[in-house]
Each structure stands twice: as C-alpha cells, then as structure tokens.
C-alpha positions in Angstrom: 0.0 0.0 0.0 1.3 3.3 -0.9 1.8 6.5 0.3 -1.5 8.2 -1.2 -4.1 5.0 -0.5 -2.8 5.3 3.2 -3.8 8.9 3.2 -7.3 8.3 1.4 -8.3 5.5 3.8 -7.1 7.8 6.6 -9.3 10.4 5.1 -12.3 8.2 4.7 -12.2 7.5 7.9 -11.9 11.0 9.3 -14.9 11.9 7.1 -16.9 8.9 8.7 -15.9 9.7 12.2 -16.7 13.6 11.9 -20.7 12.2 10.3 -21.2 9.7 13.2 -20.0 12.7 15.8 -22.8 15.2 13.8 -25.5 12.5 13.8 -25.0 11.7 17.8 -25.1 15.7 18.3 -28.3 15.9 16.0 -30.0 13.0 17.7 -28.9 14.8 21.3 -30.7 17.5 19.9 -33.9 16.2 18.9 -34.1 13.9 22.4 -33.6 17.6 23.8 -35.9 18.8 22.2 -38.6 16.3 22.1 -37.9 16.1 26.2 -38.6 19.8 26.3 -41.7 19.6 24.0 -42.9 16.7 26.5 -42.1 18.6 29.4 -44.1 21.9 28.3 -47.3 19.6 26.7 -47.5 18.0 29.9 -47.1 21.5 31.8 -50.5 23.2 30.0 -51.9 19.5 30.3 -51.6 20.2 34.4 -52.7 23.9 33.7 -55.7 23.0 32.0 -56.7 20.4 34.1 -56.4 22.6 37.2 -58.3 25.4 35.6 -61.1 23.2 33.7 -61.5 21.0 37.4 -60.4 23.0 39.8 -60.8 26.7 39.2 -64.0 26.3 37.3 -65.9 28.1 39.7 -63.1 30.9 40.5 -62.9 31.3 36.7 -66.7 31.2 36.2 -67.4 34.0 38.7 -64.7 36.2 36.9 -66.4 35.5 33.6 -69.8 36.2 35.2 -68.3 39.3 36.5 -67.1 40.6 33.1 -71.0 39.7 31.6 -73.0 40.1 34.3 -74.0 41.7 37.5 -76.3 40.4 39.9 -79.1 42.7 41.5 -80.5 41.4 44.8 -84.3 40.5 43.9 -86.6 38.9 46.8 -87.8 35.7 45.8 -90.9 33.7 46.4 -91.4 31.5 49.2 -93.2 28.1 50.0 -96.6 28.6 51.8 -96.7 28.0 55.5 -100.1 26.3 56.6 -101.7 25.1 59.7 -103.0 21.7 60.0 -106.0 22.1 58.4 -104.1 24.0 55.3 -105.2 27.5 56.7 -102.4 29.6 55.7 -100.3 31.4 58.4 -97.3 32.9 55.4 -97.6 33.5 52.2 -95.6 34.9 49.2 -97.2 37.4 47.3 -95.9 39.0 43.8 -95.4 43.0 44.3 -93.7 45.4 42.2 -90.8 47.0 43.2 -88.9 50.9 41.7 -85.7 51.2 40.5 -83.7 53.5 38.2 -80.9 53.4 35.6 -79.8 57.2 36.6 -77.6 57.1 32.9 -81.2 56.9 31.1 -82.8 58.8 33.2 -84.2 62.4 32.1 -87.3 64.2 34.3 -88.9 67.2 34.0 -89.3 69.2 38.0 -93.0 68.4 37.6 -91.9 64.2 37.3 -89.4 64.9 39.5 -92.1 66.1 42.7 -94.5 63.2 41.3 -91.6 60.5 41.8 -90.3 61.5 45.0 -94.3 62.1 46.7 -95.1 58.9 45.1 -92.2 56.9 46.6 -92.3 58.9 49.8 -88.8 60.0 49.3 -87.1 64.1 49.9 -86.0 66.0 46.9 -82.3 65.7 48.4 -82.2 61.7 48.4 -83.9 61.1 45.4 -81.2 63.4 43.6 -78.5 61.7 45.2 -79.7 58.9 43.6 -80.4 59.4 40.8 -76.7 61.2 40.5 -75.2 57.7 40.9 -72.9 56.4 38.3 -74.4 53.1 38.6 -77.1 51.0 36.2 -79.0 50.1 38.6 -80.7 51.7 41.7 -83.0 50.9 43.9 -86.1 53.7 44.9 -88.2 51.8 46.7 -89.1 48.1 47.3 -92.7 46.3 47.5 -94.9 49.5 46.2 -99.0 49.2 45.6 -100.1 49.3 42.1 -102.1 52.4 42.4 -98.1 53.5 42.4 -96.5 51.8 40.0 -99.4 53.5 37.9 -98.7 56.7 38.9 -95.0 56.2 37.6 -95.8 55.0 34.3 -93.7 56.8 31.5 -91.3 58.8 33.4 -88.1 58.1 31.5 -85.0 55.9 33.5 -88.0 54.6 36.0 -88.7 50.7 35.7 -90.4 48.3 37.8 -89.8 45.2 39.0 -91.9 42.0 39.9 -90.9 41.1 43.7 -91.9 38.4 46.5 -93.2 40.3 49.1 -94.0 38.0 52.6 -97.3 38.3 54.1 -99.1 37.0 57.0 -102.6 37.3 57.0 -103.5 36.7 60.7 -101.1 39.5 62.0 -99.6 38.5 65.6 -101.2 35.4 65.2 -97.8 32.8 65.9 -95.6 35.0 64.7 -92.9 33.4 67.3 -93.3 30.2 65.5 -93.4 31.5 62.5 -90.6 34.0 62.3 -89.9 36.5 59.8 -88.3 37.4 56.3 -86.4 40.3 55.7 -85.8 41.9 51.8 -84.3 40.0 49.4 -86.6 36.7 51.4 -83.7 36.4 54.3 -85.2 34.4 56.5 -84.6 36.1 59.9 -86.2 33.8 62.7 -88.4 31.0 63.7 -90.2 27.9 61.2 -89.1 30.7 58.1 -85.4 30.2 59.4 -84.6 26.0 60.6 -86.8 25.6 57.3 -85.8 27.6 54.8 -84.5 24.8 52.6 -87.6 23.5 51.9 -89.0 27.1 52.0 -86.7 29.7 49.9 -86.6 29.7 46.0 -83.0 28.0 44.3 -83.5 30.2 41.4 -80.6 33.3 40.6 -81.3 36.7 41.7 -81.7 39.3 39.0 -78.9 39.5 37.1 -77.9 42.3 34.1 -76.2 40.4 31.7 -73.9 41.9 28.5 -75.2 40.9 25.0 -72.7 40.3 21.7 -72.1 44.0 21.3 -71.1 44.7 25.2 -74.4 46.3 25.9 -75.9 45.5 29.2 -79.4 44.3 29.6 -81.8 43.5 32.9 -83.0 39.9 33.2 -84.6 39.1 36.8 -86.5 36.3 37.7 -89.9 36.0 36.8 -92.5 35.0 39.9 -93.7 32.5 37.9 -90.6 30.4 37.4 -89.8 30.2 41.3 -92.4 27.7 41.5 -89.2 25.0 42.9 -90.6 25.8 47.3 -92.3 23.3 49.0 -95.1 24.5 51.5 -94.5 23.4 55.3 -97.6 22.2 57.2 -97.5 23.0 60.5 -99.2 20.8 63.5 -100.8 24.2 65.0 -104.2 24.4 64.8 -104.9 28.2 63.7 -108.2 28.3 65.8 -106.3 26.9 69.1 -103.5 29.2 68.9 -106.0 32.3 68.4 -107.5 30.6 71.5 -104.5 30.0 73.3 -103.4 33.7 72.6 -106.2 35.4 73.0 -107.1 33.5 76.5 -103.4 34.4 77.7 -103.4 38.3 76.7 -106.6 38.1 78.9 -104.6 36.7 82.2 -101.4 38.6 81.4 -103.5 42.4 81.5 -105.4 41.0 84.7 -102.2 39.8 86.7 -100.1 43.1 84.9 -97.6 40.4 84.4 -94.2 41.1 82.1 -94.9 38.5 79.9 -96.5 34.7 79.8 -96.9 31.3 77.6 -99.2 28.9 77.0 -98.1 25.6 75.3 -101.4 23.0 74.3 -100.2 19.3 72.9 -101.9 16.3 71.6 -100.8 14.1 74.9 -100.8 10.7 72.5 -99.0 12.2 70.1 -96.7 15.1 71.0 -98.1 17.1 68.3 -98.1 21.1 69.2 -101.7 22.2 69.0 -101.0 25.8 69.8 -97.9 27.7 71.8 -98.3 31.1 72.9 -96.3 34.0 73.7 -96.4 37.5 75.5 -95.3 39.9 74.6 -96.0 39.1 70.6 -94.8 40.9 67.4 -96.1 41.6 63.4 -93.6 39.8 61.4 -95.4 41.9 58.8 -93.8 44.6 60.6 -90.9 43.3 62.4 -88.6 45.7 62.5 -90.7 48.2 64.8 -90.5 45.5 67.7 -87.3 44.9 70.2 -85.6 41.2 69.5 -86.8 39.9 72.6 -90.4 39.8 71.2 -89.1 37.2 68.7 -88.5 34.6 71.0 -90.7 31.9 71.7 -90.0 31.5 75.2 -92.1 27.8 75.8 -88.6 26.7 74.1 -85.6 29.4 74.6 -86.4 30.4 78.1 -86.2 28.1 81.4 -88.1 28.7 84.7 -88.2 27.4 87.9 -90.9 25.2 87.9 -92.4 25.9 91.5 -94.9 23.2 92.7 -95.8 21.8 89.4 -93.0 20.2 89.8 -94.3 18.0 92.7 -96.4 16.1 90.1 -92.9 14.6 88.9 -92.3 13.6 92.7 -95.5 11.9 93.8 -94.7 9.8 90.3 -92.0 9.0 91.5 -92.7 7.6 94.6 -95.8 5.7 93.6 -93.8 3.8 90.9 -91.4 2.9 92.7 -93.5 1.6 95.6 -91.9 4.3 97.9 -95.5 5.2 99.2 -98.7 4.6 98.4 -102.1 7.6 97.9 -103.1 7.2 101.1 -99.7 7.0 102.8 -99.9 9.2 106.1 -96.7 11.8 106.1 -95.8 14.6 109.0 -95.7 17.9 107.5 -93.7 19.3 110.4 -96.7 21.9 111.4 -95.0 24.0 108.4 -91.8 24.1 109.1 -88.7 21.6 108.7 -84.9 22.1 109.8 -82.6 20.6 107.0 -78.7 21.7 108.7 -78.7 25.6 108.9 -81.4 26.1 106.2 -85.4 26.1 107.7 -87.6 24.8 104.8 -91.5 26.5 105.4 -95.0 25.6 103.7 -97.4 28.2 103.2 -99.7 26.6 106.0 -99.1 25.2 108.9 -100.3 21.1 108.0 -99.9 18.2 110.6 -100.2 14.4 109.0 -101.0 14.4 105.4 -101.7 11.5 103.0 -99.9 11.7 99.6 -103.2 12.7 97.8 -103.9 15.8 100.2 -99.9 17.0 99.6 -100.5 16.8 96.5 -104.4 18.9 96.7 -103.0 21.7 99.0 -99.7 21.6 97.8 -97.2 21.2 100.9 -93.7 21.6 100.2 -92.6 19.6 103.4 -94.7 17.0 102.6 -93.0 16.8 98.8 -89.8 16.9 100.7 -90.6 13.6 102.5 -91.7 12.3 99.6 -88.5 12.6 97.8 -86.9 11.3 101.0 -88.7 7.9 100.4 -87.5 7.7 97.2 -84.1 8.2 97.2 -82.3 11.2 95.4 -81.0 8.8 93.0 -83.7 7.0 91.8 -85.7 10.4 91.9 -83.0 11.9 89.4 -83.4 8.3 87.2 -87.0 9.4 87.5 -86.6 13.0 86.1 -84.4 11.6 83.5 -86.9 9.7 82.0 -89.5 12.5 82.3 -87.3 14.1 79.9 -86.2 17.0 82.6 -82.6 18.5 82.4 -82.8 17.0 78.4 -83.5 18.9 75.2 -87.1 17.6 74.2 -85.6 17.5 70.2 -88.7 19.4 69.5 -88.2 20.7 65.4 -87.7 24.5 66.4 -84.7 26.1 66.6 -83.1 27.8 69.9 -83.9 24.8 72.4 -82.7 25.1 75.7 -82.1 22.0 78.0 -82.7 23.6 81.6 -80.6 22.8 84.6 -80.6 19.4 86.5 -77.5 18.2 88.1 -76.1 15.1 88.7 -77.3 13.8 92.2 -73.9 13.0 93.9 -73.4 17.2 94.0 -76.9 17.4 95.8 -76.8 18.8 99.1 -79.6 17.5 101.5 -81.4 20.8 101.6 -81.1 20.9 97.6 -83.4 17.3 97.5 -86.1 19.2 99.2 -85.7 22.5 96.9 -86.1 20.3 94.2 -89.0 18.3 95.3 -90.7 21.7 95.0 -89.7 23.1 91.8 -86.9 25.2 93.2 -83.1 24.8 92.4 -83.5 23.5 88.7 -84.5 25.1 85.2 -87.4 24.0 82.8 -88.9 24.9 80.2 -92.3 25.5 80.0 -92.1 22.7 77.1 -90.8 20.3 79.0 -93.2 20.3 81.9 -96.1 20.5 79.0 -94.2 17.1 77.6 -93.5 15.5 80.9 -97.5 16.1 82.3 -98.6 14.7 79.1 -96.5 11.5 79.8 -98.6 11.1 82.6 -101.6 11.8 80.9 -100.4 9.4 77.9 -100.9 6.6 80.4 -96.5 7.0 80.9 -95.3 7.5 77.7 -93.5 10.3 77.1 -94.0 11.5 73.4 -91.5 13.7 71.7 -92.8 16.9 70.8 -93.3 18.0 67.2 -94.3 20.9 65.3 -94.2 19.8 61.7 -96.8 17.4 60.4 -95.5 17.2 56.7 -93.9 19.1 53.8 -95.3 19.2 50.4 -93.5 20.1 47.1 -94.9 22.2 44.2 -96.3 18.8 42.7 -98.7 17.9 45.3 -95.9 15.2 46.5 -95.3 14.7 50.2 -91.6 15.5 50.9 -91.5 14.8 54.7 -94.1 13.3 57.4 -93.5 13.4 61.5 -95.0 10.5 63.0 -95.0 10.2 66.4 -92.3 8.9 68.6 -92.2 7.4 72.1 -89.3 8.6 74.0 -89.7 6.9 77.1 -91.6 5.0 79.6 -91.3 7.2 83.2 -94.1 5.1 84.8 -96.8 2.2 84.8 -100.1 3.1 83.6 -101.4 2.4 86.6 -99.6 4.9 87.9 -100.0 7.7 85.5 -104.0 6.4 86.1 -103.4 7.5 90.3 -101.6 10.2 89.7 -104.2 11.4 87.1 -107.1 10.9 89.7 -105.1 12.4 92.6 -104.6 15.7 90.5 -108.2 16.1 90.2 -108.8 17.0 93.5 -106.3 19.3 93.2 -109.2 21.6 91.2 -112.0 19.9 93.6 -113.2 21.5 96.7 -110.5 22.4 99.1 -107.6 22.0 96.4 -105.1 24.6 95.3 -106.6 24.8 91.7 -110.4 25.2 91.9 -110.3 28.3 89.4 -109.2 25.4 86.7 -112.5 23.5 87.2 -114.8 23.6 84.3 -118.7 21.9 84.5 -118.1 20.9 80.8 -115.1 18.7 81.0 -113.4 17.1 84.1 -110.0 18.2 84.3 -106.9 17.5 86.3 -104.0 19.9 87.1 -101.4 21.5 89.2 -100.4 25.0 90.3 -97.1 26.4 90.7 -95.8 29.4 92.0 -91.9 29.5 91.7 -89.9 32.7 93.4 -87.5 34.2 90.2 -83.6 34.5 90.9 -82.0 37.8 90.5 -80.4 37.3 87.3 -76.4 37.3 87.7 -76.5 37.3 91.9 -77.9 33.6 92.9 -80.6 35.0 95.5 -84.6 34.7 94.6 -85.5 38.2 94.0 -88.4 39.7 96.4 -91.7 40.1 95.2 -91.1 37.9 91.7 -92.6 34.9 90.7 -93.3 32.7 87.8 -97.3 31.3 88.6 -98.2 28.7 86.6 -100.7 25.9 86.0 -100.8 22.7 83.9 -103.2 20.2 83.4 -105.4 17.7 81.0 -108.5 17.0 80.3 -110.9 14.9 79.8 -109.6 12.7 82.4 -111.9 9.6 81.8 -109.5 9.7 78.1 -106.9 12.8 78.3 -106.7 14.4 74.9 -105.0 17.1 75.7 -102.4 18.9 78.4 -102.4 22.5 78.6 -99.6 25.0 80.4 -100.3 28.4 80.9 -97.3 30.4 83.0 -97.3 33.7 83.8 -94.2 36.0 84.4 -93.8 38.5 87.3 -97.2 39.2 87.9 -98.1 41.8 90.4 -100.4 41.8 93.2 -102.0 38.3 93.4 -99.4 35.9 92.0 -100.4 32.3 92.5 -101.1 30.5 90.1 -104.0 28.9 90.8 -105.5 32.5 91.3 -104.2 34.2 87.8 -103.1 31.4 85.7 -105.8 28.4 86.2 -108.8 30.8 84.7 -107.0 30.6 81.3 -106.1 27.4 81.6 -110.2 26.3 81.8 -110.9 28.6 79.1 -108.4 27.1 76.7 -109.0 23.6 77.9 -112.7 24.2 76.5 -112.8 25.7 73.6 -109.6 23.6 72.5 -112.1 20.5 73.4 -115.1 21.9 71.6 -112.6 22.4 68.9 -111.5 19.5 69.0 -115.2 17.3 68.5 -115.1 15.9 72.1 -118.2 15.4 74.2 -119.0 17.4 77.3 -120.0 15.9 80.2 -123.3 17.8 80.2 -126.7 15.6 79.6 -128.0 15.6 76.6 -132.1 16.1 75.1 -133.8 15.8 71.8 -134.0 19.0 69.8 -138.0 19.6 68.7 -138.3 19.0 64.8 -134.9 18.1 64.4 -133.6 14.8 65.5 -131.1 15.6 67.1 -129.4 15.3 70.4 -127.7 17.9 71.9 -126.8 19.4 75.3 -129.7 21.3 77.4 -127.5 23.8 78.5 -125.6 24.8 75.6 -128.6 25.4 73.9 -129.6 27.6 76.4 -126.3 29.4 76.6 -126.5 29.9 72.6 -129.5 32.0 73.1 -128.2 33.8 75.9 -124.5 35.2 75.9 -122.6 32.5 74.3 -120.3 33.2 71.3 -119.2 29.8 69.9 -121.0 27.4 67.4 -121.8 24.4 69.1 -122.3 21.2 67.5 -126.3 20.1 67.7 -125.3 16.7 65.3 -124.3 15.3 62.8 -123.4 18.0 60.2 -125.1 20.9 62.1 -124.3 23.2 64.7 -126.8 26.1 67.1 -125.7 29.2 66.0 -124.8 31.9 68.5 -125.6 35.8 69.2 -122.9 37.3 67.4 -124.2 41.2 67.9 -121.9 43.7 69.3 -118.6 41.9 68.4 -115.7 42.9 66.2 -115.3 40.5 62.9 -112.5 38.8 64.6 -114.7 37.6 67.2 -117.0 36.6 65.1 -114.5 34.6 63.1 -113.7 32.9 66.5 -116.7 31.9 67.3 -117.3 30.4 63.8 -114.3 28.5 64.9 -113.9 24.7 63.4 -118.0 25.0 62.4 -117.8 23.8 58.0 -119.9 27.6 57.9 -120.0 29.6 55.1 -118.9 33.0 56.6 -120.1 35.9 54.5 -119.6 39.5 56.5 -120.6 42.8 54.9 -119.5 46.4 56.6 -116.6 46.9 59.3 -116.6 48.2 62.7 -119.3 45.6 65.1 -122.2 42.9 64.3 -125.2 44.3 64.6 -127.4 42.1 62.5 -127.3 38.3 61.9 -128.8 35.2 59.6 -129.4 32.9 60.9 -131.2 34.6 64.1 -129.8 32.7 67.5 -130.1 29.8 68.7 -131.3 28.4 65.0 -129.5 25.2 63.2 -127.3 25.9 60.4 -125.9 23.1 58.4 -122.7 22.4 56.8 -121.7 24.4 54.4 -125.2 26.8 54.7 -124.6 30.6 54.8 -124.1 32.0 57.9 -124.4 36.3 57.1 -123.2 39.4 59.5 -123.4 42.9 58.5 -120.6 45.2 60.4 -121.0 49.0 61.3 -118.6 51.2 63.0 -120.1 51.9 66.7 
C-alpha cells in the first residue's frame, strides 16, 4: 500500500468519524428537544386540568363578572299552613322601583311626582339618581295604584318582587318567624326551614349581549315555582284561643310576659304555643328582638310546685308510698342543717293525695326522701327533665338538673318543690302529658308534613315514644289524685270547668335575681298545667305567667286561662262534654240542654247540635275577629258585609245551620 491509498483511507475514515460525531449531536438535539416539548405539553396539560376541574368556579365567577351583575331580587317563598291548610305565610308578587340614573331624564313636575309617590325628599332622590351606577334601587314592594302613577317617566322601571305576608297578624308570629328583603329568612319555622321554604333560582342579574351592551334579566314570579309548603301541627283556631285567653290573664295579673303551650298528649303534636309579649312579622322591625323569642322553648323557669307532680310519680312507681300514705308535715316548718324549709300553712299528718291537693312543700320533701335522690334523678331523666325535648324548632334550651352525687340535703327538698333546677315550660307541658299518655313520654313536634310544588309529600312526622317514666297504673293515680287538686279544698279550683273534668297542678316558683344567685323579692313565675278529659286525656295545657303583680299564684291568675283554653280547644277538637244531653224539637237531634240555652243567651261559639249541624250563637256587638272565632272549626259559610261591630245576623240565635249553609253578618262602626 502506498503513500496516497494510506492517506485516502485515513481520510475516509476521518470523514466517517466527523458524520457519526454530527449525527449523535443531532440526535442529542432532537431527544432535547422532544424532552422539552414533552415537558411543556405535559405543563399546560396540568394547567388545563387545574383550571377546567379545579378553578371552574373561580374562573366562572370572573367570567360572570365581566358579563353580568347580579341585582338582589326577593324571591318567592313556600306557603306555611296550619294543619287544616289555613295559611299562616304566604308569598305574594309586588312590584318594586328602581332606576338606571344614565337613562334617566325628568322634567321638575316628574321629579315632585316621583319622590311624593315613593315617599322620598328631593335631596335623596337626587343623590340617587346622581349615581354612576345601572342600577338603583327607589323603593321596594310599592301598591299598584303606584306603579301606575309612575308609568312613563323616563329611566324609572319596575320590578316584579316576592313580598311576605301573614294574613293573621300577631297570630304565631314566634313560630313563624320572619323574612327580611331579598326573602332572608330572619327567625323561627321561616329560618330552621328555609330549605324546603326559599326559591333556588338566581337573583336578578344584568347580563352583557354580543355587542357589550348590558341588559336586565330578573326572575320572573312564575318560574320560582321550585318551594315546597311546610304544614304546620298548630291548629290556627287553638292558637288564636291559646293567645287570646293568655293576653286576657297577662292584662289582669299586669304580668311582664307569659306562655301557654297545648299538645296532643298521645302524640306530642303542638296544637297551639303562645307567647307574651308578641310581634307583626309583617312589621318586624318596629318590635325589640326579645319579642321574637318563643320563650315555651328558649327560656327556662323554675318550675315551683308543678313540679311535685314529677315527685308523687315517682314515689308511687317505685313503691316508695302509696295515695293514702300518712306523712308529718312538720306543722310547716322543717330544719334541714342551717337552712329552715317553710309551707305556706301550717299542716300536721297528710296522705300523699292531700300533699298533692294543697300543695305542701314539706310533705314533697318527704316524699322525695322515700325515694331516694338517685332514683328520683333516674325518674326526672326519663320524664325528659334536664334534656332537650328534640322538639323541630330552633333555639332549644335544655334547663338545669344536676347530677345527684353534688346534691346537698337541703337541695333534695328544693327540688322536690320546683326550686333549684331550670325548665322549660315545654318540657313540663311534655312530661304532664306523659302522665296523661298513660306514661309514655311522646316527643314533641311541630311539623306534620312538607309538600313540594307537585302535590308530592316530601316529609311526614309521625309520632315517637321517648320513654316509659311510669306504669299506667300509675299515671291512672296520679291522674285521679290531681283532680282533687281543682275539687273543693284543692289549690286549683279556678281550673275547674262543668263541661269537662279536668286535672291539674299549680305552681308558684320565686325568680332568681339574674347574675347574683338569690330569689329576688316580690317575683314569681305562677303557673298551672293540666289535662283533660280525664276519663280519656286528649290534651295537656300550660299556661305560666311572668312576674305578675299583686296576686301571684297561680291557681289564682293562671288556672282561669287554663279552663278557658282547655274548653274551647275540646269543643274544637269534636269531644263530648259531660253535660246531659235532650232531643231538639223538629230536628232529630241530640244535643246538650245547656248549651242550647247558653246559645241564646251570651254564648259566642258554634256548638255542634249533630251530625253535620251546629246552634248558632248571638254574634251582635262583636268585632269581625270575634266573630271569626266563634265560627271556629263549624264547616260555615262565613259571609260578612260592613266593618266596625255585628249588629245584624242570619241565621237569628239559637237556630240550626248546616254544613256548608250561609251563615251572614253585616258590620258597622259603633
């Protein structure tokens, strides 16, 4: 091999060398490359994925903000009912004023027309209306006689709004609640059930079409059709009853406040709770908070000697004594270590049954004794006391009972009189129906079912036993002791009613200076609860009265409205009266001697005379109110002419009127 061929292969192989280097640094290259193209896919891969899952909403919200703005618009609410489907809250479509100041362009004369109109001064209607904004409000939930008055002034425009309306006033308005603007629910059934209540649909929005123009859309009444109306287990004639009856004893006692509670003892079902002072959720914001609160559930008392009922079941139950067990009431007065316990009379040797009739707090005390402070706390337990009842309201309190092994011996005789714990007036209303359930303790409940805009039932309460405190046989003594209570002799004879036979206890509790641990002088909580008819309890009823002045027990100021409820709640109710009964002439019927009488004297109420037809009563000289009362649960046609008082009536009193006949009263003002 020569010279040159040495040099050529040497060449050749220089040449291949410096193309295997340049493919190996093109190759690097592309792997670089391709890595980096890999790397940034999988980079707006993450991105997109975190924007499209993640950040939808963050990113929607922006967008929304760029197209749209949202206008607060009340919406329409789901109906609230009583149990026969009278409504109590309503939703009603109203038109409301607002102005797009950029279009807007008055003469003076609109100018004085729009602010008298609207009810608003010349100086805030032109700040206003000098707002750089699309969109103001003027006023909300106007009449149509002013929406008509407005027509055609330029930059003025109306909208369609859910106004909230309750018909009956003050009538439950602590149950019910109340619903600020834009339908905030505020307190009450509107608030724990505003799910089922409120509309889902968007407020009123002002959205930006394809050229950037913006353009109001709000929600038409029509289309928030998605509520569901929530019957209650009130009974609209019963709580009118139950209010009207305590306004009565709360002006005659000049007491702060009061509440009456009336249940369905073999249910738990609320027929009526009562509160005073009340408030116009049609008007709420002219009344102080402490109106609001339905204080049968968010307040506690002491319970006084009510509470005594609790006691005597306990120590029958348990064997501990028997009714006619003979006890030394100390002559009034008993020495427990440095504390002197007193009854308000002086007694000697009482049985269990008189304790119970004239109330003695010593002999209570010995009672409790008997049966252990233990077992007596195992007792209250099951009675539901120092427990939330789980009633379907919000703001439940669950008193004060505590645990017996911090008991001092005088505290087992406070407590064996209602003194040293905390109740509500619900849960003595729940426990005394126990009793009267034959032991059972029912949970409370106020809603009997939800329906949605379908017709379809959402939700029904059915009742549910909590407990069994005592025997029957027991609950059947204790039932029969308390009716002596209201017989000759007892404590609670203003309860007493010839009608039905009732059975009850008073209770007059001293009140605790709030903050300093001392009962305050001259303060007391007077209550009294009871049921009725005994023979078959239907119902319990608690009435309590706060801080009444002058006479303050409450077999003196609360047992009269007690009896009155108890009645008409009865009569409401369909149940027989104990009264004898005769034939009415030319009718057929049979019907109660008395009442008839009473309908042609000074009775208000229609009384049923039989089957599908009732006596009607002298209505004259009442207010149309009244006379709705009295119409009551009678199936009536009610047709009323005039305003002001009755003074003419057809039927004439004391006639029949059928179901579903005409019953006519012509109003004038006296």
């Amino acid at each position: 091999m020569n010279i040159r061929e040495t040099f050529n292969i040497r060449k050749i192989k220089s040449q291949f060398s410096e193309e295997l280097r340049r493919e190996q640094r093109i190759r690097l290259r592309i792997k670089i490359v391709t890595g980096v193209v890999c790397v940034m896919f999988f980079m707006v891969s993450a991105r997109a994925i975190e924007l499209h899952c993640i950040k939808n909403s963050a990113l929607k919200w922006i967008a929304n903000k760029q197209y749209q703005a949202v206008i607060p618009q009340s919406l329409r609410r789901g109906r609230i009912l009583d149990r026969n489907g009278k409504e109590l809250a309503v939703s009603l479509p109203v038109p409301s004023i607002y102005a797009d100041p950029r279009m807007v362009s008055l003469t003076d004369e609109e100018r004085a027309l729009l602010g008298s109109s609207l009810g608003i001064d010349e100086k805030d209607l032109a700040s206003k209306l000098k707002q750089g904004k699309k969109f103001v409000w003027l006023k909300r939930t106007v009449d149509n006689e002013t929406l008509q008055s407005l027509k055609g002034l330029q930059g003025i425009f109306s909208i369609e709004e859910s106004k909230r309306f309750y018909p009956n006033g003050e009538l439950a308005s602590q149950i019910l609640g109340a619903v600020g603007f834009d339908s905030e629910a505020l307190a009450g059934i509107e608030l724990s059930f505003d799910e089922h209540l409120a509309s889902k649909n968007k407020e009123a929005v002002y959205r930006r079409d394809a050229r950037g123009k913006f353009y109001f859309s709000p929600v038409d009444y029509r289309e928030q059709d998605d509520v569901n109306d929530v019957y209650l287990t009130i009974d609209k004639q019963i709580q009118f009853t139950a209010e009207n009856a305590l306004q009565k004893a709360v002006t005659s006692a000049n007491a702060s406040g009061g509440t009456a509670v009336v249940m369905d003892v073999t249910t738990g079902a609320i027929l009526a709770m009562a509160n005073r002072p009340s408030f116009d959720p049609n008007n709420y914001s002219k009344y102080p908070q402490e109106t609001w609160r339905n204080r049968a559930i968010t307040d506690t008392i002491e319970p006084g000697s009510t509470f005594k009922v609790l006691i005597a079941s306990a120590g029958l139950d348990s064997d501990s004594v028997k009714p006619e067990s003979m006890i030394d009431c100390e002559k009034g007065a008993i020495k427990i270590g440095k504390a002197v316990l007193h009854d308000h009379n002086p007694y000697g040797q009482l049985s269990v049954r008189d304790i119970m009739k004239v109330s003695s707090n010593i002999g209570a005390l010995k009672i409790a004794r008997e049966v252990g402070k233990d077992q007596i706390y195992r007792y209250l337990k099951k009675f539901g006391i120092g427990n939330k009842t789980g009633i379907d309201f919000p703001g439940e309190v669950s008193g004060v009972l505590r645990d017996p092994s911090t008991w001092q011996p005088v505290e087992l005789g406070t407590i064996a009189f209602g003194q040293g714990l905390t109740v509500t007036p619900l849960q003595m209303a729940t426990a005394f129906a126990g009793i009267a359930n034959g032991g059972k303790v029912m949970k409370p409940y106020m809603i009997d079912r939800i329906i949605n805009n379908q017709g379809m039932l959402v939700t029904q309460n059915k009742p549910k036993l909590v407990s069994q405190a005592i025997s029957k046989e027991t609950a059947l003594t204790i039932i029969n002791i308390l009716e002596g209570v209201v017989g000759e002799g007892g404590t609670g004879t203003k309860a007493a009613s010839k009608e039905y036979q009732v059975a009850g206890k008073t209770g007059t509790a001293q009140k605790v200076t709030e903050g300093s641990g001392y009962y305050a002088k001259g303060k007391y909580y007077s209550s009294f609860i009871g049921m009725a008819p005994t023979n078959k309890p239907k119902i319990v009823v608690f009435v309590g009265l706060d801080e009444p002045k002058g006479a303050h027990y409450g077999g003196t100021v609360s047992a009269p409205a007690f009896k009155e409820i108890t009645e008409v709640t009865l009569k409401f109710l369909d149940v027989p009266s104990n009264l004898s009964h005769v034939v009415v002439a030319n009718k057929g019927f049979t019907s109660d001697i008395q009442e008839l009488a009473e309908n042609t004297g000074g009775n208000r109420r229609f009384l049923r005379a039989g089957e599908g037809v009732f006596y009607v009563p002298d209505v004259k000289g009442i207010t149309m109110r009244d006379v709705m009362e009295s119409v009551g649960s009678a199936t009536v046609k009610l047709k009323v002419e005039g305003s002001g008082v009755a003074f003419e009536q057809s039927p004439d009193p004391g006639n029949i009127i059928g179901e579903g006949e005409e019953f006519r009263v012509s109003f004038r003002q006296p």
